[in-house]
C-alpha positions as CSV (number, residue, x, y, z in Angstrom):
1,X,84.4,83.3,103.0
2,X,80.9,82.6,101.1
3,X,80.1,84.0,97.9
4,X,76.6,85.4,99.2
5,X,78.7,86.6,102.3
6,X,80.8,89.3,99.6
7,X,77.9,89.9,97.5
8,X,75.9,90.6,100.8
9,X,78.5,92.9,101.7
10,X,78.9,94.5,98.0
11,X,75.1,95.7,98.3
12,X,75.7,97.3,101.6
13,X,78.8,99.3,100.8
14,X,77.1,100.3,97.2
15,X,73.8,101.4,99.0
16,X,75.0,104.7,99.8
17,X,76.1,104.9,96.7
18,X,72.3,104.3,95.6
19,X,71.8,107.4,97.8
20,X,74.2,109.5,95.8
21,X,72.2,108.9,93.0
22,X,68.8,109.7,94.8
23,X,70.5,113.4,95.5
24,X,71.9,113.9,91.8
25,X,68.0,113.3,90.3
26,X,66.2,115.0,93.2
27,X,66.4,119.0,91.7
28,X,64.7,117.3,88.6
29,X,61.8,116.3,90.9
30,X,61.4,119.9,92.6
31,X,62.6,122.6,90.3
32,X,59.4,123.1,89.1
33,X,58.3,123.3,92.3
34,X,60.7,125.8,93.2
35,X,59.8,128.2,90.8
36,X,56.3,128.3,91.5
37,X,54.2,130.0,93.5
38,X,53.3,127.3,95.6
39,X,56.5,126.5,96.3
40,X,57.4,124.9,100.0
41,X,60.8,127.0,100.3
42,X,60.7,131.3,101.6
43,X,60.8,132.5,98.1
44,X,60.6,131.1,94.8
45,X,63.9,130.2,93.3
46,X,65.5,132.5,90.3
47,X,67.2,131.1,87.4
48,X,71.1,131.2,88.9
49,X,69.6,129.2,91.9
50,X,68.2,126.6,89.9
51,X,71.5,126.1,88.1
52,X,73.4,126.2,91.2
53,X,70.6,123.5,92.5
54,X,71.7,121.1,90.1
55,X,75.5,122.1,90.2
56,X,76.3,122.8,93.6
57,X,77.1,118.5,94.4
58,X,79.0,118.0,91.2
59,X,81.6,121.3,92.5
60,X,81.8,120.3,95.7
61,X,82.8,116.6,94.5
62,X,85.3,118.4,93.0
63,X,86.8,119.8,96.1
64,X,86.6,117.1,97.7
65,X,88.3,114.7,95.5
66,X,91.8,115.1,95.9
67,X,91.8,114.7,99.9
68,X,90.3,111.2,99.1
69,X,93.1,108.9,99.5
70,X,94.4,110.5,103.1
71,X,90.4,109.6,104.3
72,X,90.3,106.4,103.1
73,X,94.1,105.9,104.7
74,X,93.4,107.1,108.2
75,X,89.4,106.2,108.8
76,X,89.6,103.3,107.2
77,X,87.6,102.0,104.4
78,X,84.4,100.9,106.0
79,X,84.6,104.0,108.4
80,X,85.1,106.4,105.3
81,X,81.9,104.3,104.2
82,X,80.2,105.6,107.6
83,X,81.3,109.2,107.3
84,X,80.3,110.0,103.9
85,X,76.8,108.4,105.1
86,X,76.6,110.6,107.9
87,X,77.4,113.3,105.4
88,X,74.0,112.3,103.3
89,X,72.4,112.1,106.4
90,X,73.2,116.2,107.1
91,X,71.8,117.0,104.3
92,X,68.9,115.3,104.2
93,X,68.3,116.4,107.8
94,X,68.8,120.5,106.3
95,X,66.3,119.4,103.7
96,X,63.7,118.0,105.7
97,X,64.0,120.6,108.2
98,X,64.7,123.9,106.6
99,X,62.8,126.0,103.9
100,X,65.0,128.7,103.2
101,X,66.5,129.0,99.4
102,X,69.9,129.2,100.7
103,X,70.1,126.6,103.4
104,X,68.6,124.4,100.5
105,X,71.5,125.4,98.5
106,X,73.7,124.6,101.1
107,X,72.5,121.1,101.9
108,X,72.8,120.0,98.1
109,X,76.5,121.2,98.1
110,X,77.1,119.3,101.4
111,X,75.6,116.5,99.4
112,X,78.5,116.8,96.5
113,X,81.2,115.7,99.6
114,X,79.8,112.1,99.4
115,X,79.9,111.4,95.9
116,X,83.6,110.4,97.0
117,X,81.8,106.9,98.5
118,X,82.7,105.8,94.4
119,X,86.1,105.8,95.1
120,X,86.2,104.3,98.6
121,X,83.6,101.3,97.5
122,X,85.9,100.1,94.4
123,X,88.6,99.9,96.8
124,X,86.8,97.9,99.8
125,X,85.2,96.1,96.9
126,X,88.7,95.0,95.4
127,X,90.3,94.3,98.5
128,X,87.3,92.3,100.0
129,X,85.9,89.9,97.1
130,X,87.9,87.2,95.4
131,X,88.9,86.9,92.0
132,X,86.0,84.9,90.7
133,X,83.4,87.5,91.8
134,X,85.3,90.8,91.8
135,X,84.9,92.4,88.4
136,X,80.8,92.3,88.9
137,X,81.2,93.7,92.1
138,X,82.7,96.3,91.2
139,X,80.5,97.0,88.4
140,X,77.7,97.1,91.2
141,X,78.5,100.6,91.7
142,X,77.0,101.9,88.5
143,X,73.9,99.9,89.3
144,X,73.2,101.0,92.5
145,X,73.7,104.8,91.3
146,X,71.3,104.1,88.5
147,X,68.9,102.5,90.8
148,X,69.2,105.6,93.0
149,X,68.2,108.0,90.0
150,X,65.1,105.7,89.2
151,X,64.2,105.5,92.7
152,X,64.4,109.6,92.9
153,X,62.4,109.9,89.6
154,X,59.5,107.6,91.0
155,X,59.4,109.7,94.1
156,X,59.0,112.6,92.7
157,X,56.4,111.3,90.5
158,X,54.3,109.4,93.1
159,X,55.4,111.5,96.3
160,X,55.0,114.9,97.6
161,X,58.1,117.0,98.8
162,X,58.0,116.6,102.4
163,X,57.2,112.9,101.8
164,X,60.1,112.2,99.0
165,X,62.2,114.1,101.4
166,X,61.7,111.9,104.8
167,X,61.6,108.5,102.2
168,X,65.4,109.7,101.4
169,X,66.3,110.3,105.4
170,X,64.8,106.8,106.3
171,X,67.1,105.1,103.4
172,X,69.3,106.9,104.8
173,X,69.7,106.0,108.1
174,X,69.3,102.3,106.9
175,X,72.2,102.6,105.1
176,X,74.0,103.7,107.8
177,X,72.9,100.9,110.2
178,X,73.4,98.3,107.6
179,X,77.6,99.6,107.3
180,X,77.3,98.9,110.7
181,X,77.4,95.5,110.4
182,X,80.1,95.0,107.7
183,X,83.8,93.8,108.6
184,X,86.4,96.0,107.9
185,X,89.2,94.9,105.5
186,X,91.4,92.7,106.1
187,X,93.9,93.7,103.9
188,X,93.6,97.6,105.5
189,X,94.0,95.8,108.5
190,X,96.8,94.5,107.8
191,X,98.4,97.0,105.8
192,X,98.1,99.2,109.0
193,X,99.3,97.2,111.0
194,X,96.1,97.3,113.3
195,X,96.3,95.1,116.2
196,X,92.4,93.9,115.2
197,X,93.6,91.5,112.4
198,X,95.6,89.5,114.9
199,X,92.3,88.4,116.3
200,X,90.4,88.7,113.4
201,X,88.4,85.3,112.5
202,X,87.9,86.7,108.5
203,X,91.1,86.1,108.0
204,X,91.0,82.5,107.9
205,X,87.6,82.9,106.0
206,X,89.5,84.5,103.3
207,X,89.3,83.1,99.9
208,X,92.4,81.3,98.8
209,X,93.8,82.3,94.7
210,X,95.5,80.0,92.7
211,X,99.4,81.4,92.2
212,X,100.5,78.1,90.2
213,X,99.8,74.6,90.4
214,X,102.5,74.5,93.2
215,X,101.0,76.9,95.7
216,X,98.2,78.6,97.0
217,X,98.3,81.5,98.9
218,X,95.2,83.9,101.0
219,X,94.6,87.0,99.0
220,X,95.2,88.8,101.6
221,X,98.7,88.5,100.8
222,X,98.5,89.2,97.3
223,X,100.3,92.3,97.8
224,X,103.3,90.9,98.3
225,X,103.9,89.8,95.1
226,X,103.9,93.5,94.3
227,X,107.3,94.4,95.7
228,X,109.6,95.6,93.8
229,X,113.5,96.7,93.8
230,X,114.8,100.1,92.3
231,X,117.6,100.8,90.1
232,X,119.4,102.8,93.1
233,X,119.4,99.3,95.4
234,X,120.4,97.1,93.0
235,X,123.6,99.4,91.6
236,X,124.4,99.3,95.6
237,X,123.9,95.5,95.5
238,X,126.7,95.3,93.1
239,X,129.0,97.9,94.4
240,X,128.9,95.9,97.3
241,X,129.9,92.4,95.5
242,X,133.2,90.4,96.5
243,X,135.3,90.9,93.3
244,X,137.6,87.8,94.0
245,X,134.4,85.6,93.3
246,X,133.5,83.9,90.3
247,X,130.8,84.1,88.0
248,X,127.6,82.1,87.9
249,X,126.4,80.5,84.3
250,X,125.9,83.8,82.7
251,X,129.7,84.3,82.8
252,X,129.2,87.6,84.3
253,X,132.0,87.5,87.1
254,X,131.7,89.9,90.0
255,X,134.4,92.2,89.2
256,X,132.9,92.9,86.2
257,X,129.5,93.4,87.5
258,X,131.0,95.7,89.8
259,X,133.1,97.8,87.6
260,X,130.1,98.2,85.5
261,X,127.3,98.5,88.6
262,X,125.8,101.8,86.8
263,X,124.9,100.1,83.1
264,X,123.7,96.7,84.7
265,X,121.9,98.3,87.7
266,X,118.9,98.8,85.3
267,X,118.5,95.3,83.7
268,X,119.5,93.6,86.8
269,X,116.9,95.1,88.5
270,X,113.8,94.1,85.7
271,X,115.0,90.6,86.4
272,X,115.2,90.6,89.9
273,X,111.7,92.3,90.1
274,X,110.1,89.8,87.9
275,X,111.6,87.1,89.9
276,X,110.0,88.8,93.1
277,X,106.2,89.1,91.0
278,X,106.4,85.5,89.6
279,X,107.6,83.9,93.1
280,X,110.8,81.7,91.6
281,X,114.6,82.7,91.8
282,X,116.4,81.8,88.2
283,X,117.8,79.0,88.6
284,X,121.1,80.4,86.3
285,X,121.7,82.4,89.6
286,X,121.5,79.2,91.8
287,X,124.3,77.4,89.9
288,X,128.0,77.7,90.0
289,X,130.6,77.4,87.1
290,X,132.2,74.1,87.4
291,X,135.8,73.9,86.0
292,X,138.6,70.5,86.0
293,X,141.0,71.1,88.4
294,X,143.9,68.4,88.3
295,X,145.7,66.4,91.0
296,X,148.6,65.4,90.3
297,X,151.2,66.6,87.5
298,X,150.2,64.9,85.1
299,X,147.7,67.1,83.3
300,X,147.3,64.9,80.3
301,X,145.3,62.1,82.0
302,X,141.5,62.6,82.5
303,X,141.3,60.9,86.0
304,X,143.9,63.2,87.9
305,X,141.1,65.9,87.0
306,X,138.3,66.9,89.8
307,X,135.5,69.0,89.2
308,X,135.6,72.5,91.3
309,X,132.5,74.7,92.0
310,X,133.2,78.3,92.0
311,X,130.3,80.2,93.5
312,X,129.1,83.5,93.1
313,X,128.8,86.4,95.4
314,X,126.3,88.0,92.9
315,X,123.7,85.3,93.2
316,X,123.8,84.9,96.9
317,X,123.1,88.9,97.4
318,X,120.3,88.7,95.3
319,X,118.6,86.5,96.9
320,X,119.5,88.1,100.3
321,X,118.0,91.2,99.4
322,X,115.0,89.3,98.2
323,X,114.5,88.0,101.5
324,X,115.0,91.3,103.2
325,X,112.7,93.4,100.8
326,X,110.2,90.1,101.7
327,X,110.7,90.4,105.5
328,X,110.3,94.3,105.4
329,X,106.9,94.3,103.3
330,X,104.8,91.7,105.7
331,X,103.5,92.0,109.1
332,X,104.9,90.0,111.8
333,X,102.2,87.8,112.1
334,X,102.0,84.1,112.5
335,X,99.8,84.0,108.9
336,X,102.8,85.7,107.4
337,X,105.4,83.8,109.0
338,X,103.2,80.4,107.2
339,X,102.8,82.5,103.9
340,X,107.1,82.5,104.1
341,X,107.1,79.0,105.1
342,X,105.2,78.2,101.6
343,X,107.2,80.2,99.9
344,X,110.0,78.6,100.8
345,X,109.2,75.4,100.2
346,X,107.4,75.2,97.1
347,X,109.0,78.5,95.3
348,X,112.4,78.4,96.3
349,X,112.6,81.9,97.2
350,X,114.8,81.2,100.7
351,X,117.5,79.9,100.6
């Protein structure tokens, strides 16, 4: 995927964002207005209004915050994009079309609900851009919302009301038609399980990150270097060991791991988890301790000895439940099925 196709993408997520910002400025541009006698609205505005004018968005952001995560998990993020839009675009319809104090009031609190877009734009931003670009895509977001205060400021120095008013519902409804056009993302998709990504040409646009010099792997996948193991299913792991095996290089044998499962369930499972983030099994737990077994009866002779591997349970379960904790966390989908594939051959992950 092209650079200017992220960026392209960055500006049309952020816009609403600029909108946000248009709301937050606009009581500046019409309080005195309000509290005039020429003002456009029924009445002229007391002093608790005009604080509540200014107020009202920031509360209801507030509200609003917390349910965040369980919109952005069922919409979607570029359809969370879209509803918070359509949420700007209530209230700039109430603005436009009403004049009564209250309704006013109303319409800036309705306002507040899409100041959320912050949260959902840093996450399609993350999960969208590659590595090389990311961090100043994110820190779009504060630019747009500062345009949008500048852009509310000049209107309401060069503008009248009605004008400023239908100047923020035609940006608006651009915004809207230009999330229209975006992709949603992949990883979401993905994630989700949604049956678009098996069909979805952005996936093989994706950008490719650099794990090691050995391997290179789509970002979309990124996440699955994030799995991790508990201290709970590794104790099990080694309750579960074969005590009559031997022990690997570490000279831990199994008995002894099982007998003391609860005190080595902890460090057992940092290791395993760092193995799972950096990609590469320890080798330690790929070897076997070698010891001279002889032939014959002669035991003093160096040539009736033969080396015997004995090999250990413990490593072997690790790296079965590294596999299964692998298989579990990614889609069944032929990308992820090459993604194992690579794994396997240049990490040594599988066995």
């Amino acid at each position: 995927m092209s650079i200017v196709f992220q960026v392209l993408s960055t500006a049309i997520v952020n816009f609403g964002g600029m909108i946000v910002g248009i709301f937050y400025t606009w009581p500046s541009s019409t309080i005195g207005l309000f509290t005039s006698p020429n003002t456009p609205l029924n009445r002229v505005m007391t002093e608790t209004e005009i604080s509540f004018l200014g107020s009202l968005p920031s509360i209801s952001a507030i509200i609003v915050t917390p349910f965040v995560g369980i919109i952005i998990d069922s919409l979607g993020r570029k359809w969370s994009c879209i509803v918070f839009s359509l949420i700007q675009l209530a209230s700039w319809v109430i603005i436009t079309t009403c004049a009564r104090v209250e309704v006013i009031l109303f319409a800036m609190f309705v306002c507040g609900l899409s100041s959320c877009m912050f949260i959902v734009v840093t996450i399609y931003v993350g999960e969208f851009c590659e590595n090389s670009v990311r961090g100043s895509m994110v820190s779009a977001t504060m630019i747009f919302f500062g345009t949008g205060m500048l852009v509310s400021y000049l209107m309401g120095g060069l503008l009248d009301y009605k004008t400023m008013n239908y100047v923020g519902l035609s940006l608006t409804v651009l915004g809207l038609v230009l999330l229209s056009t975006i992709k949603e993302s992949p990883l979401y998709l993905l994630k989700y399980g949604r049956e678009q990504v098996k069909h979805s040409k952005l996936l093989e646009a994706l950008p490719t990150i650099s794990i090691s010099d050995e391997i290179s792997v789509p970002a979309v996948y990124n996440y699955i270097l994030n799995i991790s193991v508990t201290k709970d299913q590794v104790f099990r792991v080694l309750k579960g060991l074969d005590p009559t095996k031997g022990a690997v290089s570490d000279g831990i044998p199994s008995i002894f791991a099982t007998r003391c499962a609860s005190a080595l369930a902890l460090p057992f499972s940092l290791i395993i988890n760092k193995s799972l983030s950096s990609g590469v099994f320890p080798t330690a737990w790929k070897e076997a301790l070698v010891i001279p077994l002889y032939k014959t009866s002669d035991k003093c002779s160096v040539k009736d000895y033969r080396p015997i591997s004995i090999l250990s349970d413990r490593g072997w379960r690790r790296r079965k439940h590294g596999i299964e904790r692998l298989e579990n966390c990614i889609q069944k989908t032929e990308e992820a099925k090459k993604v194992l594939k690579q794994l396997a051959e240049k990490r040594d992950w599988l066995p």
